[in-house]
Structures are given as structure tokens and as C-alpha cells.
C-alpha positions in Angstrom: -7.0 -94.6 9.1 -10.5 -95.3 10.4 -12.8 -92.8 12.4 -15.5 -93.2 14.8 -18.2 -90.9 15.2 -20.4 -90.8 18.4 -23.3 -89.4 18.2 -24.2 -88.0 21.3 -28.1 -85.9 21.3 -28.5 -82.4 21.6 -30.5 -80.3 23.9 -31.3 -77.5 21.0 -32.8 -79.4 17.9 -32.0 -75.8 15.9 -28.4 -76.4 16.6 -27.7 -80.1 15.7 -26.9 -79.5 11.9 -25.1 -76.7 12.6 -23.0 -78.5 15.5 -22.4 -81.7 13.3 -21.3 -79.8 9.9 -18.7 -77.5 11.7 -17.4 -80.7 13.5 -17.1 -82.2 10.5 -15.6 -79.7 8.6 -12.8 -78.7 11.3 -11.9 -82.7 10.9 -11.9 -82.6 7.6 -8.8 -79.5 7.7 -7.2 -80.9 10.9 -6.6 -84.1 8.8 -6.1 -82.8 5.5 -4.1 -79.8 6.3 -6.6 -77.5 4.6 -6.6 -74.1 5.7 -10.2 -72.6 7.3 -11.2 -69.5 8.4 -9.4 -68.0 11.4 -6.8 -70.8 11.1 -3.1 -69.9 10.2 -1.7 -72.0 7.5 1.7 -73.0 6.0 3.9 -71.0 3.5 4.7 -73.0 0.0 8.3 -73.6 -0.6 10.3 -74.7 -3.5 13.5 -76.0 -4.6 15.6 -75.9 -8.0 19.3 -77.2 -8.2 20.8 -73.7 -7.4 18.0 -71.8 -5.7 15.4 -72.6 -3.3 11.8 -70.1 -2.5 9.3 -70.0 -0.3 5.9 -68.0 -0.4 3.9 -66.8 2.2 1.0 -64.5 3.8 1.5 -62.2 6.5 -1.8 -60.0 6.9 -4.5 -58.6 5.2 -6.6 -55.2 5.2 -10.1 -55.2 2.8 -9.4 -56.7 -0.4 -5.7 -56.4 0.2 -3.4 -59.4 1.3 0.1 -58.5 2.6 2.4 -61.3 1.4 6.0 -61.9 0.4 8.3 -64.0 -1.4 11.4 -65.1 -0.3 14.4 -66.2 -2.8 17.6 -68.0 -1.9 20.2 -68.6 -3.9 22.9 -71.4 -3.1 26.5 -70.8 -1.7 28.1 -68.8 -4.1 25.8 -68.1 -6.6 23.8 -64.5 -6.7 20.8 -63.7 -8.9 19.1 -60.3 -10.1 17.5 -57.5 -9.0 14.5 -55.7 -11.1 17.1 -54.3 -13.1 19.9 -56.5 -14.0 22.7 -54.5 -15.2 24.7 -55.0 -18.0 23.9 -58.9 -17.9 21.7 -61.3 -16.4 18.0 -61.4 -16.6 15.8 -60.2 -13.8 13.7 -62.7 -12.2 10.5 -62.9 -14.2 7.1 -63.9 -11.9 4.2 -65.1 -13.6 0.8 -65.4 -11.3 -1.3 -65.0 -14.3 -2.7 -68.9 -13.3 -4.1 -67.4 -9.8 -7.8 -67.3 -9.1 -9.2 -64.6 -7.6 -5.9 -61.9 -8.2 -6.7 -58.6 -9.4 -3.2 -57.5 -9.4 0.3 -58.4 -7.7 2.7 -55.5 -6.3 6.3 -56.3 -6.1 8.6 -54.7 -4.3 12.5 -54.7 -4.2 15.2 -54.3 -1.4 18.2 -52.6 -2.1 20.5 -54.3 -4.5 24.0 -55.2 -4.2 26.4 -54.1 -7.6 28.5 -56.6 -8.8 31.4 -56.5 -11.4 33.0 -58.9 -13.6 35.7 -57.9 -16.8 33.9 -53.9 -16.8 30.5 -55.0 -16.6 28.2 -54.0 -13.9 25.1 -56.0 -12.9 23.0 -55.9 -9.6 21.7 -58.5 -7.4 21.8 -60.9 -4.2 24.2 -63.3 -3.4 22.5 -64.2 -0.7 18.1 -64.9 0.9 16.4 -61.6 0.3 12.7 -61.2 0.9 9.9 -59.2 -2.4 7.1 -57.7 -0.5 3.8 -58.6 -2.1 0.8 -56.4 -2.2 -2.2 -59.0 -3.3 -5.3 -57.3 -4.3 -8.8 -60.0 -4.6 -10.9 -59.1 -7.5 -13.5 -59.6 -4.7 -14.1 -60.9 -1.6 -13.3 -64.5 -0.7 -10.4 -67.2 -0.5 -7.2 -66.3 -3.2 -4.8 -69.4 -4.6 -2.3 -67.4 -5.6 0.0 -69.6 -8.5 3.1 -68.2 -9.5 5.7 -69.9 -12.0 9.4 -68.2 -11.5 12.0 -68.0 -13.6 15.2 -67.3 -11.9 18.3 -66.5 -13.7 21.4 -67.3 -10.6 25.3 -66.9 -11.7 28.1 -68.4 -10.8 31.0 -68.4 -13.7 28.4 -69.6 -15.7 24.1 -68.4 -15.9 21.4 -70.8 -15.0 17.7 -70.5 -15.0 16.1 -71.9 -12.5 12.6 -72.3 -12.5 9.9 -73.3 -9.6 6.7 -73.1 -9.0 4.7 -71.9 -5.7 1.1 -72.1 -4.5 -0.6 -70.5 -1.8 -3.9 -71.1 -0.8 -5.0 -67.9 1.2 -8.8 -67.8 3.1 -10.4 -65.0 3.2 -10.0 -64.5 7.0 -7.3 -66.0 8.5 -4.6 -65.4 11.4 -1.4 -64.4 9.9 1.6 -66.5 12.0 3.1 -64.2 13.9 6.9 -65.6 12.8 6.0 -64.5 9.2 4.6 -61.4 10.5 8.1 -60.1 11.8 9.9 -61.4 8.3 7.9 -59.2 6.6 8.4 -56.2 8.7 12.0 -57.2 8.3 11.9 -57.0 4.7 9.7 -54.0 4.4 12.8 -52.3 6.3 15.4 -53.8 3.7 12.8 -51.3 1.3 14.1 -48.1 -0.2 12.1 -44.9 1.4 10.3 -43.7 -0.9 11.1 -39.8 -1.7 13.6 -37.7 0.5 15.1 -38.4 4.1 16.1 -35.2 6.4 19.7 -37.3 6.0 19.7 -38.2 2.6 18.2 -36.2 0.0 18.4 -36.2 -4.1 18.5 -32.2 -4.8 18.5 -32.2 -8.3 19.1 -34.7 -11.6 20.6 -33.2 -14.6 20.1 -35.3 -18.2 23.5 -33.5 -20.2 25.1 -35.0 -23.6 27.7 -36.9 -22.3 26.5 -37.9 -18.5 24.0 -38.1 -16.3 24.6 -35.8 -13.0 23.1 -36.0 -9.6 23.2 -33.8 -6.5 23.0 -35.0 -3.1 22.9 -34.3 0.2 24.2 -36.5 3.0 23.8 -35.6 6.5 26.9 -38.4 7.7 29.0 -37.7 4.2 29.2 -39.9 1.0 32.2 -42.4 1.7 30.1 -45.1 1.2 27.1 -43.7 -1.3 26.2 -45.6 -4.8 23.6 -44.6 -7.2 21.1 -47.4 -9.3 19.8 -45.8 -12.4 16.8 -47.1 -14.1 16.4 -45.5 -17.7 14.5 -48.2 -19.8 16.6 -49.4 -22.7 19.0 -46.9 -21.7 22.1 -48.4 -20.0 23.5 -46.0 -17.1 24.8 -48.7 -14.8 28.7 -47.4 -14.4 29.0 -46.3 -10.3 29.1 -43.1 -9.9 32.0 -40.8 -10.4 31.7 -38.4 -6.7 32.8 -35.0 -6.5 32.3 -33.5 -3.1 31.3 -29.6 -2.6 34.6 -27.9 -1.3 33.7 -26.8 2.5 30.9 -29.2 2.3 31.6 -32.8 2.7 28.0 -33.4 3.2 26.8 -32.5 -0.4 27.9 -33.8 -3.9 27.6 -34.6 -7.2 27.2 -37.9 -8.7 28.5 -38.0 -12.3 27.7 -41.3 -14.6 29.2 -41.1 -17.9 26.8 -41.9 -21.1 27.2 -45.2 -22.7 29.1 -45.4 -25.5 26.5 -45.9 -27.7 24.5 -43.3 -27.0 25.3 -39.5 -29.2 23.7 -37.5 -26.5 22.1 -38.7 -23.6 19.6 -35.9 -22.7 18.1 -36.3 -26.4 18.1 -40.3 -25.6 16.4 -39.8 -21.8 13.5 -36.9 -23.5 10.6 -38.2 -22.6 11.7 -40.8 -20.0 10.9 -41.3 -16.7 14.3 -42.4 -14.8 14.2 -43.9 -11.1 17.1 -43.3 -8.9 17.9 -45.5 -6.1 20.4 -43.8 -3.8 22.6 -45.9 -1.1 24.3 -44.4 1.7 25.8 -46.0 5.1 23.2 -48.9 5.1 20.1 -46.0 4.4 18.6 -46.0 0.7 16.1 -43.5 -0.7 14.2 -43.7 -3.9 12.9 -41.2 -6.5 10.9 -40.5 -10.2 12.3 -38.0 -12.3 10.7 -36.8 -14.8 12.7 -35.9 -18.2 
């Protein structure tokens, strides 16, 4: 490719330099694709032999960066949420490469529970969106570098792995496209604490099982509880009893694994999360044991 530059003479001497540089620099991105201030810029995608993912901004706020990263696994294959289950692995993100990254915050939609010969795992079959919350160690542009390891399932496990880099200036105009996905996938988000139509009343740690009390305003038909206990493996679905004269309230009984004596000695100490689903709403709560 050759380029011609015409120099034509400016009125303002002060300005010349000025006017030349920025010229030059906006050629320089328009042909190398580089991304510039104010400018939006392209997601980074990737592809393994049974998952593909693709990373992108979507806004910013101070030292913040709102981003997300979206995994799909292929046709028939699912991989794991944050907690896998009985199996699996969950996926495992490493953006310890990334310049100018404080931190990363991931967060997780709702997962679907799967079961195969009595064991229970949790996951996607299907493109779900992490929300990212990307803090600078300071101001200026981020590369953010992250190397995934993705464990997908279909008869048989397979780790994929692939590797993503986003180049994110330190002003720049989020596409709006990507702004709606990640609204979208904020809504696919657990609420954090107690709706007035879906509450978590109490939790109750006992020897044999772990017992929840819930209220739900349109009944709990189609209600599941996640439980998160560290090395402590409470991932049976619930057993539901509703209140008699109530069908709005209930309690959520999950036996104790079989390897455990008595549970409330094993969860002393622990901080549990409970992720409860109901009718396509999900609430999420710390409790502290």
C-alpha cells in the first residue's frame, strides 16, 4: 500500500504540529485497527474444538471498566458453573498476564442442574454471558490477557482452552450493541438479598440435613436451591415440604452427604451461599454458620 501526503500550509503556525501529529496518528489506527481515544473498538473472540468465547467492553465509570465474557459451548455439550457439582471442573480464568488490572470481578448467571447415574452437577448447555467488573491500578489504557480453561461434557470431559486479549483505552465509546448484551446478562444475575416475592426466611445447619425456609409469593412448583459450602458437598435438589394452608411458604430439606457424621459440626465456621430459583426469578444470599 503506498500513501501520499499533501502538505497543504497553515494559517496558525502554533497549530501545524499539532494538526499534522493527530492526522497522522488517526491514520495510523484507521489502518492498523488500533483503538484511540473516543473510538469504539472490537471484542476478542476465540475458538477451541468444542467451545468458542468472545471478550468485550461495555462502559466504564473512574477506574472501573464494565466488561463481560461470553462462553459458548457446541451443540450438545454443556460446561460449569462456579460450582460444579458432584463432577466437572469449573471454568478456571487466569488474567494474571494483564497490564494495568488491579483486580477482575466475575459474576455468574443462574445455573442449570444437570444429572447423570445420581450425580448432580450445574452448568450451561448453551451461550451464557460473566459480567466483568475491571478495576485499573491507575489511570490509562488496560490489555486485559486472560487464558481459560474450560472443562465442556458430552459422554466424555474435555478441557478446552483459549486465550483472549482486549486492548481497552482509557476513554473510549462503548458500542452500543455490546452495551445491551451486557444489560442482558446483568438481568440473567441472581438479586442479591431478598425480593418482596421470593424471600430466604431462615437456614438451619442440623446433623443429618441442611433446611431452608422460603417464601414465594406465586408458589414453589418450580423452585431449586444451589448450595455452596466449600469442600462440603450439598448438591442433592431439594426435598419441598409446603406449609399446610400456605402454599406460598416452605421448607427446603437437603440431606447430608454420606460422608459427612454431622453436618452442622462440618458447616461451624462456614460461610454457605444459597442461590434460590423460582419461576424464571433467582435470589442470592451469605449465611453465616
Amino acid at each position: 500500500m503506498t500513501i501520499t501526503f499533501k502538505y497543504m500550509p497553515a494559517r496558525g503556525r502554533c497549530h501545524e504540529g499539532a494538526g499534522v501529529f493527530t492526522l497522522f496518528v488517526a491514520m495510523l489506527a484507521a489502518l492498523f485497527g488500533l483503538p484511540s481515544e473516543g473510538r469504539a473498538f472490537e471484542p476478542d473472540t476465540a475458538r477451541a474444538e468444542y467451545v468458542s468465547a468472545r471478550i468485550f467492553a461495555a462502559g466504564e465509570e473512574g477506574l472501573v471498566v464494565r466488561g463481560a465474557l461470553e462462553i459458548t459451548p457446541a451443540p450438545e455439550w454443556h460446561t460449569y458453573w462456579r460450582s460444579a457439582g458432584d463432577s466437572g471442573m469449573p471454568p478456571q480464568i487466569d488474567w494474571t498476564r494483564s497490564d494495568n488490572v488491579e483486580g477482575l470481578t466475575i459474576r455468574w448467571p443462574v445455573p442449570q442442574r444437570f444429572e447423570d447415574f445420581g450425580l448432580y452437577t450445574f452448568g450451561y448447555d448453551r451461550a451464557f454471558v460473566l459480567p466483568l467488573e475491571i478495576r485499573r491500578s491507575k489511570n490509562g489504557p488496560v490489555v486485559l490477557d486472560v487464558d481459560a480453561t474450560i472443562m465442556v461434557c458430552n459422554q466424555i470431559c474435555i478441557p478446552q482452552k483459549v486465550e483472549l486479549k482486549l486492548a481497552i483505552p482509557e476513554d473510549f465509546d462503548p458500542d452500543p450493541a455490546l452495551v445491551k448484551a451486557h444489560e442482558r446478562a446483568l438481568e440473567e444475575l441472581p438479586e442479591s438479598g431478598d425480593l418482596p416475592g421470593l424471600k430466604i426466611e431462615t437456614a438451619v445447619a442440623g446433623p443429618e440435613a441442611f433446611v431452608v425456609s422460603v417464601f414465594a409469593q406465586h408458589g414453589v412448583d418450580e423452585m431449586d436451591l444451589f448450595v455452596e459450602a466449600d469442600d462440603v458437598a450439598l448438591n442433592q435438589p431439594p426435598e419441598i415440604t409446603v406449609e399446610t394452608g400456605d402454599m406460598r411458604r416452605a421448607l427446603l430439606r437437603i440431606p447430608a452427604p454420606p460422608d459427612i457424621d454431622n453436618l452442622a459440626e462440618a458447616l461451624r465456621g462456614h460461610t454457605v451461599r444459597l442461590t434460590l430459583v423460582n419461576r424464571g426469578r433467582a435470589i442470592e444470599k451469605r449465611v453465616e454458620f
